[in-house]
C-alpha positions as CSV (number, residue, x, y, z in Angstrom):
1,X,56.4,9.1,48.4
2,X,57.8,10.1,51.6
3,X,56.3,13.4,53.4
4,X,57.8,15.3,56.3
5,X,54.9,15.6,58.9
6,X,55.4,19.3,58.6
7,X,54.6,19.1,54.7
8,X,51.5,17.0,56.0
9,X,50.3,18.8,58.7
10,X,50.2,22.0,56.0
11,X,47.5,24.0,54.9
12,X,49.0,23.4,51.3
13,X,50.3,20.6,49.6
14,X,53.7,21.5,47.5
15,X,52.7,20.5,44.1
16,X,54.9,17.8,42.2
17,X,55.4,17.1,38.7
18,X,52.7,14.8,38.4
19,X,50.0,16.6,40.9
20,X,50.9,20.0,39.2
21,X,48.3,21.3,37.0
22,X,49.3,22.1,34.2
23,X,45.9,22.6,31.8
24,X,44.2,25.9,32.9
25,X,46.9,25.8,35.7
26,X,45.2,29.3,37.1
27,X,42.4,26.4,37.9
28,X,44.6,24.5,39.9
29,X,44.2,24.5,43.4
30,X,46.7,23.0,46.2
31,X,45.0,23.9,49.8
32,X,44.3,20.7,51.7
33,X,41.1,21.9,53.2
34,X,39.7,22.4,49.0
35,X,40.6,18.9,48.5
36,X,39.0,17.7,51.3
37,X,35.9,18.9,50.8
38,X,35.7,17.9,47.2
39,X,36.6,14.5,48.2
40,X,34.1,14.6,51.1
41,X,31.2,15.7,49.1
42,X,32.0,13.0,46.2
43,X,29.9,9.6,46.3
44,X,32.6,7.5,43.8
45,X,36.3,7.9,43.0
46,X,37.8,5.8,39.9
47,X,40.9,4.5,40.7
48,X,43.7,3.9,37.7
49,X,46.8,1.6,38.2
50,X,49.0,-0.1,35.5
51,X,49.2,-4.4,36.1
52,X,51.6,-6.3,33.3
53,X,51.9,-3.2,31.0
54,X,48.0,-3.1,30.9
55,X,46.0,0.0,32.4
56,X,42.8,-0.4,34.5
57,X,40.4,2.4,35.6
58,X,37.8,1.2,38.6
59,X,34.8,3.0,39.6
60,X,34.0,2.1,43.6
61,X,33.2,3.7,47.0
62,X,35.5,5.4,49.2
63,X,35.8,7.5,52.3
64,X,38.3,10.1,53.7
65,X,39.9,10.1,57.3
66,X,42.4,12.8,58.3
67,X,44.7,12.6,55.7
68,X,44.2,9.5,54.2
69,X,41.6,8.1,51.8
70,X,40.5,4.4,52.2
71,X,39.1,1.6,49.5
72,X,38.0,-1.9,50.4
73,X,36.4,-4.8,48.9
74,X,36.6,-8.7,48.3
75,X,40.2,-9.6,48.9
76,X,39.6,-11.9,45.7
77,X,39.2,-8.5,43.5
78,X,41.5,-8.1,40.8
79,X,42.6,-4.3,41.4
80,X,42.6,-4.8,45.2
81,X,45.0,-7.7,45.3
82,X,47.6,-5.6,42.0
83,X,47.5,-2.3,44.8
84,X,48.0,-4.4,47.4
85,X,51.4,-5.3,46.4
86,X,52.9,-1.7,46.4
87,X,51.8,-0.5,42.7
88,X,51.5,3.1,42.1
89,X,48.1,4.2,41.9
90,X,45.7,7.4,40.6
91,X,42.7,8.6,42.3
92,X,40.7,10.8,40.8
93,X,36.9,12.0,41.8
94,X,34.6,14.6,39.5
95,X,31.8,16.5,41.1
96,X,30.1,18.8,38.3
97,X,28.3,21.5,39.3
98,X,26.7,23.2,36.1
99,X,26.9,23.2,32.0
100,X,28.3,26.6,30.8
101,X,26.3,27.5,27.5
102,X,28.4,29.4,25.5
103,X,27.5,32.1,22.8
104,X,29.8,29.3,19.9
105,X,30.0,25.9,20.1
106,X,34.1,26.3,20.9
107,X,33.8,27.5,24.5
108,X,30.6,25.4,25.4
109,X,32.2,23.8,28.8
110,X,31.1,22.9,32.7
111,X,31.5,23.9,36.0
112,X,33.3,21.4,38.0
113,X,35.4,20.5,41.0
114,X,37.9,17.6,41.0
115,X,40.5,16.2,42.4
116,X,43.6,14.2,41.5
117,X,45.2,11.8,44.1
118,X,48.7,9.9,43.2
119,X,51.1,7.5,45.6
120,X,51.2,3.7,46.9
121,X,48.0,1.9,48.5
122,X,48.9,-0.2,51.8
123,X,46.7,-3.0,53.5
124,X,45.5,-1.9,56.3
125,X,46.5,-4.2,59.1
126,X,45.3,-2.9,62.1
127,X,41.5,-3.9,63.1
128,X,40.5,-0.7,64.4
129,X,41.8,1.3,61.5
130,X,40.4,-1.1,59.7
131,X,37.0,-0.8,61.5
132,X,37.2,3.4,61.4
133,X,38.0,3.1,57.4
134,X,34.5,1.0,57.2
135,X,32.4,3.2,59.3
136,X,34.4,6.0,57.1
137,X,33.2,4.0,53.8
138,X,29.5,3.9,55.5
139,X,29.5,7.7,56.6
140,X,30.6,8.7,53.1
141,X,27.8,7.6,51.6
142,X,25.1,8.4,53.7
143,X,25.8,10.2,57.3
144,X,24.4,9.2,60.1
145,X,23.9,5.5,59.2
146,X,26.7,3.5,60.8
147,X,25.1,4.3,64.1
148,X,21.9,2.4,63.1
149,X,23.7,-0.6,61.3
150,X,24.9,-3.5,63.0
151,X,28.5,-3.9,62.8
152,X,30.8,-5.8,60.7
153,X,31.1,-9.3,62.5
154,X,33.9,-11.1,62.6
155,X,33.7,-13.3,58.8
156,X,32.5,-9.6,57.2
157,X,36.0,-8.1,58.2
158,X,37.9,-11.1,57.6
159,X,36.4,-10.9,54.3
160,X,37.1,-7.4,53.7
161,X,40.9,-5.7,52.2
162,X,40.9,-2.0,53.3
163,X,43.8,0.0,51.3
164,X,44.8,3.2,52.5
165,X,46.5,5.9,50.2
166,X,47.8,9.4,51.8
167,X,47.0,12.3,50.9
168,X,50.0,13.6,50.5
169,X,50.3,14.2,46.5
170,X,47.1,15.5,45.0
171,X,45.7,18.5,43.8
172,X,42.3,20.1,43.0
173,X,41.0,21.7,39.7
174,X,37.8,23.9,39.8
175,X,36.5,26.0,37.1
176,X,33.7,28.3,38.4
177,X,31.7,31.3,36.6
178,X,30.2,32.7,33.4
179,X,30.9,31.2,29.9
180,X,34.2,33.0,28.5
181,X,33.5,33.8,24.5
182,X,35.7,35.8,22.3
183,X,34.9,39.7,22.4
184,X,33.0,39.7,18.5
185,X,30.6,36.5,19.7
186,X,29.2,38.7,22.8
187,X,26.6,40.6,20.1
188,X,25.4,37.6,19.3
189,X,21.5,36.8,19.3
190,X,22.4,33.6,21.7
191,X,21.3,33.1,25.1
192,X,24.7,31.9,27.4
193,X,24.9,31.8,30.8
194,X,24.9,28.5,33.5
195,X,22.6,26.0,34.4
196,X,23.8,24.9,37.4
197,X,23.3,21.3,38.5
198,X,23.2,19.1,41.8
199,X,22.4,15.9,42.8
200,X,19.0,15.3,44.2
201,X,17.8,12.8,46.2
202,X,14.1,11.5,45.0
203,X,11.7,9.9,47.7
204,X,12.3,7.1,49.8
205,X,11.1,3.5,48.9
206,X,11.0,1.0,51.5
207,X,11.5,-2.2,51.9
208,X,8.7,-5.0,51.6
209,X,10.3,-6.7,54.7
210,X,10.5,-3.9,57.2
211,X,9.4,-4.1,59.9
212,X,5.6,-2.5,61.3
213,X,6.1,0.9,62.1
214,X,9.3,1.6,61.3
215,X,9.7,5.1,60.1
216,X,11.8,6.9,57.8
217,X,15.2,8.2,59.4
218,X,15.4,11.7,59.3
219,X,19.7,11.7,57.9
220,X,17.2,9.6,54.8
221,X,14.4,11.8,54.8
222,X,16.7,15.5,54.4
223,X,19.6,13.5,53.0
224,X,22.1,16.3,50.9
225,X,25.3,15.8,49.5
226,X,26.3,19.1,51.5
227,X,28.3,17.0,54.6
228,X,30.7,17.8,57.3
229,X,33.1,14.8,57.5
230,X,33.5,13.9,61.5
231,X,36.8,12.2,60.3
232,X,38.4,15.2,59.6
């Protein structure tokens, strides 16, 4: 899809008829900054793409920089080598923030934020975009760590297909607040309300072969899915 730098550079992006939403479409949500912080704070993204008239959904790791969104893997993997020929592709990540207990079974529902990403996936060519999209992938995750880890070598990036996809057709749908019931169910002897949810991280195990006195980093020890992506 081609973009006018001025279209990309916006604090909106102009919905199209596939990135429009149309369910709820009060929930939908266009600003840049919205999706990238959904995207930021998300850990996987499936990605959905059509090969010989059959349709495939992958779950994998991703990370955002600027306005791009990058995916990588084995260069022998099956969804990696159908984008890297120019096929359309969906990205889509979920991030679900609470379960909405409703007074009838009808409007029982959840919290969320999402987003929807659609265009073409390139190979990325270039070794240091290549490198930023793996310290990107690396960051995502967990931030703080690519300054700790040694490097991709040589074989490890010559090993590895990067794909980048812009961010130039997507939009966001959030649904926030109270459960909505109809008027007669509200004098009904049913507790409703939210019971918000997050992901937690437990304790840290280590590993049998670290080394004596190593200590737990502190990005590990106070890790939160709450990040500021340095990318932006």
């Amino acid at each position: 899809m081609n973009t006018s730098k001025k279209q990309i550079d916006s604090e909106k992006l102009t919905p199209t008829q596939r990135s429009q939403v149309k369910r709820v479409p009060k929930r939908g949500n266009y600003e840049r900054q919205v999706i990238y912080d959904i995207l930021d704070e998300a850990l996987i993204c499936h990605v959905g793409f059509i090969v010989d008239n059959q349709p495939f959904v992958i779950p994998t790791a991703f990370g955002r920089v600027g306005d791009k969104i990058y995916i990588h893997g084995s260069p022998a993997s099956r969804m990696l080598r159908s984008l890297s020929q120019g096929i359309e592709v969906c990205v889509t990540v979920t991030l679900l923030d609470g379960l909405v207990l409703a007074r009838s079974a009808f409007h029982l529902s959840m919290n969320y934020r999402s987003v929807v990403v659609f265009g073409t996936a390139e190979i990325v060519k270039d070794p240091e975009e290549k490198l930023q999209a793996l310290e990107a992938f690396t960051e995502q995750i967990i931030s703080g760590r690519w300054g700790e880890v040694r490097s991709p070598n040589r074989a490890e990036l010559q090993g590895t297909l990067v794909l980048s996809l812009p961010l130039n057709e997507a939009s966001a749908k959030v649904r926030t607040g109270m459960p909505i019931d109809d008027e007669a169910d509200y004098n009904l002897p049913v507790w409703a309300g939210v019971l918000p949810l997050k992901l937690v991280a437990g304790q840290a195990i280590a590993d049998d072969r670290l080394l004596e006195g190593m200590v737990v980093p502190d990005y590990v020890e106070k890790y939160t899915r709450d990040r500021v992506n340095s990318f932006s």
